[in-house]
C-alpha positions in Angstrom: 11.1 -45.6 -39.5 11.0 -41.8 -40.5 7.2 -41.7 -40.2 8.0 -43.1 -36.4 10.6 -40.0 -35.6 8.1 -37.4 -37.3 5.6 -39.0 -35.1 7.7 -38.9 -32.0 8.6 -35.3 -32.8 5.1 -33.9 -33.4 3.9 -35.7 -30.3 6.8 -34.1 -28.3 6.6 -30.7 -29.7 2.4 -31.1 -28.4 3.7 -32.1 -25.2 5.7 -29.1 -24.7 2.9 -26.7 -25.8 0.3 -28.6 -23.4 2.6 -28.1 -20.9 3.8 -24.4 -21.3 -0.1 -24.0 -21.9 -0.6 -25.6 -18.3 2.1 -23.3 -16.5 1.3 -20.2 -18.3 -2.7 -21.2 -16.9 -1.3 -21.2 -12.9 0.8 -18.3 -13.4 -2.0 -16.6 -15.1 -4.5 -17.9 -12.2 -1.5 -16.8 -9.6 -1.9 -12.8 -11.3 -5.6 -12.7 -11.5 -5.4 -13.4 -7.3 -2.6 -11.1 -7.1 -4.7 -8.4 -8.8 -7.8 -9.2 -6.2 -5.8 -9.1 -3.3 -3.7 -5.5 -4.3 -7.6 -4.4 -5.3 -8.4 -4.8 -1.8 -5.5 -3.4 -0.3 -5.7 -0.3 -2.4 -9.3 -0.3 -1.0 -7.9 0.0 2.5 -5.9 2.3 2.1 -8.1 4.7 0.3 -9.8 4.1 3.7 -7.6 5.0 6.1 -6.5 8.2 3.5 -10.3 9.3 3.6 -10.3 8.6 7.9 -7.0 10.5 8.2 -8.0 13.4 5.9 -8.6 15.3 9.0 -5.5 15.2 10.7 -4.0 18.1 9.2 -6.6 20.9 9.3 -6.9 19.9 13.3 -3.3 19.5 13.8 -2.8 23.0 12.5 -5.4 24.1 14.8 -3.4 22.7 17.6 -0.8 23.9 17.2 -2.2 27.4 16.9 -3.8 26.6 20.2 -0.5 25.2 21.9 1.6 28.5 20.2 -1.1 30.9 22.4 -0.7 28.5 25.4 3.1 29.2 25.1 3.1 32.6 25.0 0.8 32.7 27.8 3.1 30.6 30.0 6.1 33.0 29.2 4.0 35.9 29.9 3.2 34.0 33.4 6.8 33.3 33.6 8.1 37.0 33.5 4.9 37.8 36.0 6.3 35.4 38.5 9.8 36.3 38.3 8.6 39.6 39.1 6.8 38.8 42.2 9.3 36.2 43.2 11.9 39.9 43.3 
């Protein structure tokens, strides 16, 4: 009868490790995916940082541009008042 329980027990014990050993495979399978899929996003956006690397430098130069533009349009703007007097 005790060689039955020991037998029980060691054959429950091996289910519970074939089973953890199962689980821990998916979750395992789930990460490796996970890993893939945020390798491909960081891809991306390395992508978009390299396209948009440009943006700066030619916004500042617009701005420049549109700061001459303003004070050309005040200087317009004082002209006119005068010759509206």
């Amino acid at each position: 009868m005790i060689r039955l329980y020991v037998f029980f027990t060691v054959f429950e014990i091996a289910l519970v490790v074939a089973t953890l050993a199962f689980f821990l495979n998916r979750v395992a399978n789930q990460l490796n995916h996970i890993v893939a899929t945020l390798a491909k996003v960081t891809f991306g956006v390395r992508a978009v940082e390299t396209q948009c690397a440009v943006i700066g430098p030619a916004a500042d130069r617009v701005n420049a541009n549109l700061k001459e533009a303003a004070g050309g349009l005040e200087k317009a703007a004082v002209l006119a008042e005068r010759l509206a007097r």
